[in-house]
C-alpha positions as CSV (number, residue, x, y, z in Angstrom):
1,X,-5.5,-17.7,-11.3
2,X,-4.3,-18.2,-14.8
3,X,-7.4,-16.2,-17.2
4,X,-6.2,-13.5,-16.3
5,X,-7.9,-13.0,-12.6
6,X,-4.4,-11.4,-11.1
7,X,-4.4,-8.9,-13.8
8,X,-7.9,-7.8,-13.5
9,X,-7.5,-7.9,-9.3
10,X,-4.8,-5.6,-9.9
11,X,-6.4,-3.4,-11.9
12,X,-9.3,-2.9,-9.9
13,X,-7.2,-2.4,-6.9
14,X,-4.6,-0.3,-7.6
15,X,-5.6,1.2,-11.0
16,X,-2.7,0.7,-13.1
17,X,-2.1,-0.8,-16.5
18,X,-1.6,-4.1,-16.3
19,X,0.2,-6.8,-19.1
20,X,-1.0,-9.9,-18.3
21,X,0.9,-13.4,-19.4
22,X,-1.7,-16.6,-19.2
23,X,-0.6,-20.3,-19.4
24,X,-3.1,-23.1,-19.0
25,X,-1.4,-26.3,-18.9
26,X,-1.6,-27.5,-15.1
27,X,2.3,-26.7,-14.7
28,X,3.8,-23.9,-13.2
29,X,6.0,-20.7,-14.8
30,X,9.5,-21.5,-14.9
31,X,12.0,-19.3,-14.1
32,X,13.1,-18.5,-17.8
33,X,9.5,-18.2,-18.6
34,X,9.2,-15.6,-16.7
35,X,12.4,-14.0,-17.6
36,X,11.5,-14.0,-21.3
37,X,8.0,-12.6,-20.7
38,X,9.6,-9.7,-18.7
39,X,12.4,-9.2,-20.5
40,X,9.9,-8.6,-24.1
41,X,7.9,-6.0,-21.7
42,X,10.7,-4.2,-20.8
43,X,11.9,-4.0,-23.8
44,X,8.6,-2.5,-25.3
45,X,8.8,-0.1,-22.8
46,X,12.4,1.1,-23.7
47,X,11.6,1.3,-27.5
């Protein structure tokens, strides 16, 4: 699931606003990935 398939599942389900993050490069998030991407989103939130 990396176009984006999560996002739109969640969306359809539970009918929320989703920010989706893709990577297509055949390797997994990493850990500080992740923490970056959420840590941006937060922070848009806050401001």
């Amino acid at each position: 699931m990396n176009l984006g398939q999560l996002a739109m599942l969640l969306r359809a389900k539970y009918l929320v606003d989703v920010v989706g993050h893709t990577k297509v490069t055949g390797l997994p998030f990493t850990a500080e990935e992740l923490q970056g991407v959420l840590t941006d989103v937060i922070g848009g939130l806050e401001a």
